[in-house]
Every structure is written in structure tokens, then in C-alpha cells.
N, CA, C and O atoms as a GROMACS GRO file, in nm:
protein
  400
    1UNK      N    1 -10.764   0.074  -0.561
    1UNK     CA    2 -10.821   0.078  -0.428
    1UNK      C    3 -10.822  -0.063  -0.367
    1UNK      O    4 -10.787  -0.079  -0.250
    2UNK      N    5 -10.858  -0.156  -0.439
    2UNK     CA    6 -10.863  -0.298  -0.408
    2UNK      C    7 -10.764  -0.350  -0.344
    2UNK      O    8 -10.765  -0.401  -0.232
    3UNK      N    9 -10.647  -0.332  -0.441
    3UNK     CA   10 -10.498  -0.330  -0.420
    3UNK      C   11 -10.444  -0.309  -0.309
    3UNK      O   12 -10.376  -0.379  -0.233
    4UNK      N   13 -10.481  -0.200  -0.306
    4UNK     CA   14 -10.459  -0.083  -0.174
    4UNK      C   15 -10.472  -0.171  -0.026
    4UNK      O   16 -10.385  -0.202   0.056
    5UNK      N   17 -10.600  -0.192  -0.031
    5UNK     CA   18 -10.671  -0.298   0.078
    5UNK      C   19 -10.626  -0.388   0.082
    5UNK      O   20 -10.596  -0.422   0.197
    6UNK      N   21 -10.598  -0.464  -0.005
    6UNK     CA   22 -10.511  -0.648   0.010
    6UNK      C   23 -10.422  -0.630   0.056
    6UNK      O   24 -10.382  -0.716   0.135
    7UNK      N   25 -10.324  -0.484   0.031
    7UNK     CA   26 -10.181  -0.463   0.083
    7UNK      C   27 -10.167  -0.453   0.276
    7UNK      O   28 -10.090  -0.480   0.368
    8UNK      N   29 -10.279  -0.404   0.252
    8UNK     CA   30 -10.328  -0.321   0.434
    8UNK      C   31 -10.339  -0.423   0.504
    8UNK      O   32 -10.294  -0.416   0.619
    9UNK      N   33 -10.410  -0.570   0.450
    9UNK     CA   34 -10.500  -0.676   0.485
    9UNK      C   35 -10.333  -0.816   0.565
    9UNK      O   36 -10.308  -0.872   0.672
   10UNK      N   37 -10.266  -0.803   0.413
   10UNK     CA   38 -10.139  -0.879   0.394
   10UNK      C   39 -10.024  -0.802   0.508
   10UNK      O   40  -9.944  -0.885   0.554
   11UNK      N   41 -10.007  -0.685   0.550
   11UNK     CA   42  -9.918  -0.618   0.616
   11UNK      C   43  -9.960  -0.643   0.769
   11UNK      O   44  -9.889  -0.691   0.856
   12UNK      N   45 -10.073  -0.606   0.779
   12UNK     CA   46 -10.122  -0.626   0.964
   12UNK      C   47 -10.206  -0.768   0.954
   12UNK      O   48 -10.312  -0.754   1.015
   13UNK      N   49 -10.195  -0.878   0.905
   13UNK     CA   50 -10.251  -1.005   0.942
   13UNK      C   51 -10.091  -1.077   0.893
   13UNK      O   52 -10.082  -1.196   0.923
   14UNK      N   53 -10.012  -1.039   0.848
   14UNK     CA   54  -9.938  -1.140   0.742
   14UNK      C   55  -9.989  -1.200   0.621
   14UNK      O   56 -10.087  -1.171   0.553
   15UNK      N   57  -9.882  -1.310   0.607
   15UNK     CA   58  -9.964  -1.377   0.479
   15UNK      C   59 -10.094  -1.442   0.446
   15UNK      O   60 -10.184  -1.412   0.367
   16UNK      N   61 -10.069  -1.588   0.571
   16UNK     CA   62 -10.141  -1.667   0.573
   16UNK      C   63 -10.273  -1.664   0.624
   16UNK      O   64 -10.363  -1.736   0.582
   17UNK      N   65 -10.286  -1.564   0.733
   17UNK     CA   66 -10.438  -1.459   0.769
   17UNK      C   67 -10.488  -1.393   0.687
   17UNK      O   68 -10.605  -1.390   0.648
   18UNK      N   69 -10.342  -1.300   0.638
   18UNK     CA   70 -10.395  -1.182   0.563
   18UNK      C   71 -10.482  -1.245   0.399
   18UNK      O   72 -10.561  -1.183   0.329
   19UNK      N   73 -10.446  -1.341   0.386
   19UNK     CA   74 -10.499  -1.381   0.219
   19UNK      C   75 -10.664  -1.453   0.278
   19UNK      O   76 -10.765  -1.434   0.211
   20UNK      N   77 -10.667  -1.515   0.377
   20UNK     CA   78 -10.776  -1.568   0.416
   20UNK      C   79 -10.905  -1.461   0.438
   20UNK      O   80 -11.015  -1.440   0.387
   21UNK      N   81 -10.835  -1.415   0.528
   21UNK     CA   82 -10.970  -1.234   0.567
   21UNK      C   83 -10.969  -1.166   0.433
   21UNK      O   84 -11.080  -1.115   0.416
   22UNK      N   85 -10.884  -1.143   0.324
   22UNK     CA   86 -10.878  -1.094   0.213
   22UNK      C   87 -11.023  -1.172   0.114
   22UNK      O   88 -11.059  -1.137   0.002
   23UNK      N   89 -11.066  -1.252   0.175
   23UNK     CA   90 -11.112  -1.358   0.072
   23UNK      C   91 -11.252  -1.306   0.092
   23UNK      O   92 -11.329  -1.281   0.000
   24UNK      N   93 -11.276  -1.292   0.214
   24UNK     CA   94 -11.444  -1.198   0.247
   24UNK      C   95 -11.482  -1.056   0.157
   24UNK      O   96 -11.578  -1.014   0.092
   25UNK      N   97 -11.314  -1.000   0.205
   25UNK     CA   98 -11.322  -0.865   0.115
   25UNK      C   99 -11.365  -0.865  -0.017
   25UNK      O  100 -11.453  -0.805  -0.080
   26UNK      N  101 -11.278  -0.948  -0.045
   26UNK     CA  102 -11.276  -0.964  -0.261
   26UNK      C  103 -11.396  -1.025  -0.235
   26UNK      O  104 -11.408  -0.951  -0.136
   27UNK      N  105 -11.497  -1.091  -0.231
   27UNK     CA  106 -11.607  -1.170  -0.219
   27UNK      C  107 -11.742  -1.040  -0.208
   27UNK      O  108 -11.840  -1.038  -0.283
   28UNK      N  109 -11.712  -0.941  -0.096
   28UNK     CA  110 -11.793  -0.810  -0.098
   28UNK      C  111 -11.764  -0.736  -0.248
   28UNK      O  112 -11.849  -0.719  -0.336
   29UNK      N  113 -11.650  -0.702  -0.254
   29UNK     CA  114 -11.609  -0.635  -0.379
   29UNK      C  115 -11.650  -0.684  -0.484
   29UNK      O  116 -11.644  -0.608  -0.580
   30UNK      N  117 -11.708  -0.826  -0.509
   30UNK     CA  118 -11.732  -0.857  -0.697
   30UNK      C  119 -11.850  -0.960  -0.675
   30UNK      O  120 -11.881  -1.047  -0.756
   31UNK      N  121 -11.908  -0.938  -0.562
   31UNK     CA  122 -12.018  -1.026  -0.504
   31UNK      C  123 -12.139  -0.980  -0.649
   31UNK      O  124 -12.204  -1.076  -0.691
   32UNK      N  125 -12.165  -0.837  -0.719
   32UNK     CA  126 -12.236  -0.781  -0.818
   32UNK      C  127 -12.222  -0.836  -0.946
   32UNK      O  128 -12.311  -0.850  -1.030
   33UNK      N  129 -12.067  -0.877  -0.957
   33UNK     CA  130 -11.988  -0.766  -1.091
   33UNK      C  131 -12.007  -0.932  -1.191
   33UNK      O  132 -12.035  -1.037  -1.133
   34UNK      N  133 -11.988  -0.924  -1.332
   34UNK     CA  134 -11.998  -1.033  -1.424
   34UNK      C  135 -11.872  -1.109  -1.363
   34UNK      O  136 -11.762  -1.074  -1.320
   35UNK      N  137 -11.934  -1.225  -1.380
   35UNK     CA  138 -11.828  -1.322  -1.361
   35UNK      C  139 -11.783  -1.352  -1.220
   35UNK      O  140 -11.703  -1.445  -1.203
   36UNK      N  141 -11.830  -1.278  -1.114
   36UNK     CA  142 -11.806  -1.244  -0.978
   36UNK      C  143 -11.779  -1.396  -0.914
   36UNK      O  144 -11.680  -1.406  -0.841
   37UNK      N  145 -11.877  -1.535  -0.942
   37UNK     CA  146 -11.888  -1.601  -0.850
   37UNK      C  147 -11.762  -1.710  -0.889
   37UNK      O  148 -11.684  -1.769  -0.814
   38UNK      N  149 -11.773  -1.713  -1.028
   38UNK     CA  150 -11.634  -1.762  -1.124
   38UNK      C  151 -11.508  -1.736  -1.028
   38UNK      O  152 -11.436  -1.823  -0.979
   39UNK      N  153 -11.496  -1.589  -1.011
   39UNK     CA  154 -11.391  -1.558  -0.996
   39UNK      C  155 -11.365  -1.603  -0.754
   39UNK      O  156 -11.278  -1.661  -0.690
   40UNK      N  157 -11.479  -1.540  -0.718
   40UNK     CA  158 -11.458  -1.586  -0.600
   40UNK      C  159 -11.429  -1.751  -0.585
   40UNK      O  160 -11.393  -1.775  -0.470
   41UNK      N  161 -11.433  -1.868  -0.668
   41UNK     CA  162 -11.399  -1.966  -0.630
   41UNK      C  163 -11.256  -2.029  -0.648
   41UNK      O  164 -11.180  -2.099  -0.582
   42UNK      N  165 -11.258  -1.967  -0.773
   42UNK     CA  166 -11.077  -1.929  -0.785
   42UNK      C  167 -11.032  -1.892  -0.674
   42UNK      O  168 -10.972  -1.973  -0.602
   43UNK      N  169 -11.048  -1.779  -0.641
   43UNK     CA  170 -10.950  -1.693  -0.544
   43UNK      C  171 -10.951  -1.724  -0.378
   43UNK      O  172 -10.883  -1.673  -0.288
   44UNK      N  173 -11.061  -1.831  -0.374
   44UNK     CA  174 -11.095  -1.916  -0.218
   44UNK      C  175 -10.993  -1.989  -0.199
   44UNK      O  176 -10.954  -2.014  -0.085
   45UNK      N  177 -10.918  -2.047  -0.333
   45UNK     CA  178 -10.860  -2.142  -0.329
   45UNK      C  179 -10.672  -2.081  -0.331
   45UNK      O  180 -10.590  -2.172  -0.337
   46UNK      N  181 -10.621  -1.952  -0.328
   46UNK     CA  182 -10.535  -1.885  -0.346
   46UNK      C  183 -10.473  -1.909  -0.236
   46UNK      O  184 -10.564  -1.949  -0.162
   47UNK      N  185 -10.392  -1.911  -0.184
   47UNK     CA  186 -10.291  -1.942  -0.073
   47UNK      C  187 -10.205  -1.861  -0.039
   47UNK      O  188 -10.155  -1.864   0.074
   48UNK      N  189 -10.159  -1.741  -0.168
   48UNK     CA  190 -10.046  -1.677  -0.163
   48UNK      C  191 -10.065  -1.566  -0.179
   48UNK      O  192 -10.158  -1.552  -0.258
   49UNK      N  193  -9.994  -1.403  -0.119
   49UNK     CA  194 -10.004  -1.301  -0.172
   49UNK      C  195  -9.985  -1.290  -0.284
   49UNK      O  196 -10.094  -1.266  -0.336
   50UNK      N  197  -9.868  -1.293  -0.395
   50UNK     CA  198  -9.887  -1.343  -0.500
   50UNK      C  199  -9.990  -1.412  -0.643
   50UNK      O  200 -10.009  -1.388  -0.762
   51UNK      N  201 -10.034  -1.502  -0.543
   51UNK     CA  202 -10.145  -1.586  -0.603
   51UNK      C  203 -10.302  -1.490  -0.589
   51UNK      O  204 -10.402  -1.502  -0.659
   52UNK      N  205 -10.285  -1.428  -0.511
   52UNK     CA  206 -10.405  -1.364  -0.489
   52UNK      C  207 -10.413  -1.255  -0.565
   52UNK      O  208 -10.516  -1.236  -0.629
   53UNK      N  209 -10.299  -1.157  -0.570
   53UNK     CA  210 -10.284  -1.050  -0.627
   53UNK      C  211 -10.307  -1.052  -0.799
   53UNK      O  212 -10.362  -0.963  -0.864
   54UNK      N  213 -10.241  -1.194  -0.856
   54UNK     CA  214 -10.272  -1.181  -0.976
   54UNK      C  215 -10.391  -1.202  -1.028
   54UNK      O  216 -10.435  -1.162  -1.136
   55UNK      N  217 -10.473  -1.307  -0.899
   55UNK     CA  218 -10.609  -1.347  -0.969
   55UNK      C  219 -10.658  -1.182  -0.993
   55UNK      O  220 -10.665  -1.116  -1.097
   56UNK      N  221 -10.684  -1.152  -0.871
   56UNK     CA  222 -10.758  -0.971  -0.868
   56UNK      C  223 -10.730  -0.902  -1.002
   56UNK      O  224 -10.806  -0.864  -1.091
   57UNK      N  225 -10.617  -0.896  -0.989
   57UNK     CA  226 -10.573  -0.788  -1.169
   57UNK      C  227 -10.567  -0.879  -1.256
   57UNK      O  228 -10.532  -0.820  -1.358
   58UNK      N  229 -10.585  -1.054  -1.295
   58UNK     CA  230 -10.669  -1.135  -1.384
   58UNK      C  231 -10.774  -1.031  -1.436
   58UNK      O  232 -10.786  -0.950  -1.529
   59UNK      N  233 -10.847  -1.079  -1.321
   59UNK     CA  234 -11.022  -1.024  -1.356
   59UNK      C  235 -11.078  -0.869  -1.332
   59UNK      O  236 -11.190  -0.828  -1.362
   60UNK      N  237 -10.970  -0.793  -1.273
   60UNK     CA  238 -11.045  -0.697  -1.316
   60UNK      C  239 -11.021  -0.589  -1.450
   60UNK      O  240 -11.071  -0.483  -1.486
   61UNK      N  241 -10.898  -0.694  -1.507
   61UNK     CA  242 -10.828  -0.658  -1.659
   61UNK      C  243 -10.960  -0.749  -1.744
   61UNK      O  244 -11.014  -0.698  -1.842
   62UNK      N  245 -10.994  -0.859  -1.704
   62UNK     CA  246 -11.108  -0.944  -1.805
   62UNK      C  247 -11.211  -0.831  -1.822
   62UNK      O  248 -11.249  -0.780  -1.927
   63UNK      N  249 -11.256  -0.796  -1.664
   63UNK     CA  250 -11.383  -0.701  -1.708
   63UNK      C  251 -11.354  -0.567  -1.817
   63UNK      O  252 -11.426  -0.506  -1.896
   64UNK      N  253 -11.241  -0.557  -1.787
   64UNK     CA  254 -11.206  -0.381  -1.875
   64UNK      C  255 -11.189  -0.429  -2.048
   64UNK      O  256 -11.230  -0.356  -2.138
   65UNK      N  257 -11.143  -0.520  -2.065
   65UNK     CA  258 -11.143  -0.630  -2.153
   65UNK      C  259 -11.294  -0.613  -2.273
   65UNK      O  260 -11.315  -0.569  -2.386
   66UNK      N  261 -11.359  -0.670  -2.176
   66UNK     CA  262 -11.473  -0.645  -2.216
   66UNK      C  263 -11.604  -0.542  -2.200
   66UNK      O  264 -11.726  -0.550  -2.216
   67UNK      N  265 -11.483  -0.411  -2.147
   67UNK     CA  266 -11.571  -0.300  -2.134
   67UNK      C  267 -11.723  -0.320  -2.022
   67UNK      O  268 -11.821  -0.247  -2.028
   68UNK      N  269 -11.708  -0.418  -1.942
   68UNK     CA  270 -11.769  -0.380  -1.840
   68UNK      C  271 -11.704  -0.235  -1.772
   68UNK      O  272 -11.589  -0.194  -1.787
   69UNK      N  273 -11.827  -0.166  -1.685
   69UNK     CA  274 -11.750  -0.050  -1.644
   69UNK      C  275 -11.813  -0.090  -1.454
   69UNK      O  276 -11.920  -0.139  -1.419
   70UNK      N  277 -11.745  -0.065  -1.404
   70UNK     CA  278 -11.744  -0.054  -1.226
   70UNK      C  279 -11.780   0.112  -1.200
   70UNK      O  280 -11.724   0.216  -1.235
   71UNK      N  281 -11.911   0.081  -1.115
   71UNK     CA  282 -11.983   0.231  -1.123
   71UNK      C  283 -11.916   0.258  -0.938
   71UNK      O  284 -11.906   0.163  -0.860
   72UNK      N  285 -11.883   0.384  -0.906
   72UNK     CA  286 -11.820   0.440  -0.785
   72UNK      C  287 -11.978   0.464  -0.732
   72UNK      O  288 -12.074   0.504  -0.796
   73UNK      N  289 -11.966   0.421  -0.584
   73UNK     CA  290 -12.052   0.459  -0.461
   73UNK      C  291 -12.056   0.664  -0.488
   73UNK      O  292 -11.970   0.751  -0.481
   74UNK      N  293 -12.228   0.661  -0.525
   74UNK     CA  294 -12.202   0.828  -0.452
   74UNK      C  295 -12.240   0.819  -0.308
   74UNK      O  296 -12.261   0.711  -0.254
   75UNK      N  297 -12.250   0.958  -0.231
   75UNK     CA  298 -12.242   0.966  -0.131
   75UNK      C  299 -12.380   0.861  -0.084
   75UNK      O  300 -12.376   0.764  -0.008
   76UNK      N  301 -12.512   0.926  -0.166
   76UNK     CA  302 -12.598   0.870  -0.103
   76UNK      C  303 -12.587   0.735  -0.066
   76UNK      O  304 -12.600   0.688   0.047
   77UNK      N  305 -12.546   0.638  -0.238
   77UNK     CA  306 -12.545   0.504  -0.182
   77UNK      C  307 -12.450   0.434  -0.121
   77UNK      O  308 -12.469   0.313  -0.104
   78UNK      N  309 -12.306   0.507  -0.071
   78UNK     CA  310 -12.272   0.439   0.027
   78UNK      C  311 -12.316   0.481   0.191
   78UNK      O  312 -12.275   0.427   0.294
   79UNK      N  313 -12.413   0.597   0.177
   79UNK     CA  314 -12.501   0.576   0.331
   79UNK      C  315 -12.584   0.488   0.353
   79UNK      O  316 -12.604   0.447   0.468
   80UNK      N  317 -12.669   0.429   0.215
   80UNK     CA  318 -12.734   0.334   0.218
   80UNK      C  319 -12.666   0.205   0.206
   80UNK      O  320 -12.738   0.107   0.225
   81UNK      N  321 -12.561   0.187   0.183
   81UNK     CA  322 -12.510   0.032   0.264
   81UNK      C  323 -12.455   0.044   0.398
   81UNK      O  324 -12.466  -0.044   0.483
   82UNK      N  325 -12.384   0.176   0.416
   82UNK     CA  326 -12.368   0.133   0.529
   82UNK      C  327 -12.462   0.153   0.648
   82UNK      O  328 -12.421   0.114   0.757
   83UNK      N  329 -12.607   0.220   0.637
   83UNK     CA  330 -12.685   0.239   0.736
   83UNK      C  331 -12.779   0.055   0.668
   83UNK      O  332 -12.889   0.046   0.723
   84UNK      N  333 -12.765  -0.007   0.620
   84UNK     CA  334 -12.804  -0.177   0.555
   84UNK      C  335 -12.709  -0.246   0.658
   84UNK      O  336 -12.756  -0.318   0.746
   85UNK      N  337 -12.596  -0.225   0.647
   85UNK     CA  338 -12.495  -0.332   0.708
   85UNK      C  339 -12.528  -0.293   0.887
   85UNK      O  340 -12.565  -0.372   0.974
   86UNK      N  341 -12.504  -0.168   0.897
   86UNK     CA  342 -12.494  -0.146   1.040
   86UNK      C  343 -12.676  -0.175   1.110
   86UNK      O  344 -12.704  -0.198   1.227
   87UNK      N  345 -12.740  -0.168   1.035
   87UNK     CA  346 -12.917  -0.259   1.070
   87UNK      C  347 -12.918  -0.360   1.099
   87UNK      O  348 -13.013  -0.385   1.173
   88UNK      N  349 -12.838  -0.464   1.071
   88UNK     CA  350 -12.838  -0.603   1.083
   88UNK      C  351 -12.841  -0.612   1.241
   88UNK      O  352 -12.798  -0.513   1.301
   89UNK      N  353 -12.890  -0.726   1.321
   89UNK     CA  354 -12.881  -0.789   1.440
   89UNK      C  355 -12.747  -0.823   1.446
   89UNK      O  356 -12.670  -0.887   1.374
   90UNK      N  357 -12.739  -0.751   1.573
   90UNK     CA  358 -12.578  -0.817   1.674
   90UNK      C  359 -12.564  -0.938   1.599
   90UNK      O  360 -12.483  -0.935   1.507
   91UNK      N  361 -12.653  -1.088   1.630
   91UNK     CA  362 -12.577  -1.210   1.590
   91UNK      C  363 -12.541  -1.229   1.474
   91UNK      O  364 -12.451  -1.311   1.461
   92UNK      N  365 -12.612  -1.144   1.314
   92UNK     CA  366 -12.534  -1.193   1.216
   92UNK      C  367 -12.364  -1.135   1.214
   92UNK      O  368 -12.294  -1.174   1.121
   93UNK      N  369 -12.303  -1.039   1.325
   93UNK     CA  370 -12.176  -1.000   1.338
   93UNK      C  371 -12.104  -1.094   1.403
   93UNK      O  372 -11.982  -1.086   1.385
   94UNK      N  373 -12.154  -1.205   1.491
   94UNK     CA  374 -12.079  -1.267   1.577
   94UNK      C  375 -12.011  -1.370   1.487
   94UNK      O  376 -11.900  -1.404   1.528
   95UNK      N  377 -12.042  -1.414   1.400
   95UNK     CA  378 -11.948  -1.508   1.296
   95UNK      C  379 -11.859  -1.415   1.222
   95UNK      O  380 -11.760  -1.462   1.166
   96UNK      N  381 -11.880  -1.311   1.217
   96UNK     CA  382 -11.770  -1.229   1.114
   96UNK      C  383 -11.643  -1.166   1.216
   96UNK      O  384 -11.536  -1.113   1.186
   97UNK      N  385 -11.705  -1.198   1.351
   97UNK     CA  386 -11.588  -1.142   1.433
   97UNK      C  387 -11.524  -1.196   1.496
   97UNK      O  388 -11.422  -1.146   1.544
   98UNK      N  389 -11.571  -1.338   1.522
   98UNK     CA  390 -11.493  -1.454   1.540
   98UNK      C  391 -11.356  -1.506   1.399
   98UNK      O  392 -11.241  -1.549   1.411
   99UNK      N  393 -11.436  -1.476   1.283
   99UNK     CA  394 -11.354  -1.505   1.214
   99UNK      C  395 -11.190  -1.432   1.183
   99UNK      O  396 -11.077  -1.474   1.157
  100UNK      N  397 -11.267  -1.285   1.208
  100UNK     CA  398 -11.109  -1.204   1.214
  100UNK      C  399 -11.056  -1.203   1.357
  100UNK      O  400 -10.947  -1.151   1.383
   0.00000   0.00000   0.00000
């Protein structure tokens, strides 16, 4: 799924956008997970589709590795992030929409 998204991200921004806005995404995605902040500083620093793609399947082969398991959103709790995210005040959106 991750994958999926970087591809979507890299195709309608290009490269050099697409890996940058990619960097928020992966940052939401492992913002939880072991090793998460390790790995977001690595991948801040990625430049390349390429470079990006391998960090991602790096680490999410480390976690399987070590039998961490990644639990799927049920319905309820992805209503509860997204009725969390969509609560926020207009201005914490105005930096995230400037940025894309």
C-alpha cells in the first residue's frame, strides 16, 4: 500500500516534488512504528525515487525481521483519525497546503 502511494506521489509531482511530499507521507506512516524516527531521518535525506523506495522496503523488511507486526485501521479507528485530523483549526492546514 505504501508503495502504491510513493508511486501515485512520484507519477503526478515527478521526482524531485514527488520524493519531497513523499517525506510527510512516510513520516505519518511510521510516525508509531519501532524505529520510526531512525528511519524518518534517513529518508529526509533521500533525493531519489530509487533512494527512497529502498529505504521504505529497508525498514519495513527490518520490522518483519523482527516480527514486529503493523496492525490495519478498523473501520472505527480510521473514523477516529480522520474525524482528529479534520477537527483541527483552518491554520494548522495552511502550512501543509502551502507546502504541496
Amino acid at each position: 500500500m505504501i508503495v502504491a502511494h510513493l508511486a501515485d506521489h512520484h507519477a503526478f509531482y515527478g521526482e524531485a516534488m514527488g520524493v519531497r511530499i513523499a517525506r510527510k507521507h512516510l513520516g505519518w506512516y511510521t510516525r508509531a512504528l519501532a524505529g520510526g524516527d531512525a528511519f524518518r531521518a534517513t529518508m529526509n535525506a533521500a533525493e531519489t525515487v530509487p533512494a527512497q523506495l529502498a529505504l521504505v522496503e529497508r525498514y519495513f523488511d527490518e520490522l518483519a525481521a523482527r516480527g514486529e507486526r503493523l496492525q490495519m485501521a478498523t473501520p472505527a479507528g480510521a473514523a477516529a483519525v480522520r474525524h482528529a485530523a479534520h477537527s483541527r483549526p483552518a491554520a494548522d492546514w495552511a502550512g501543509e497546503a502551502l507546502a504541496a
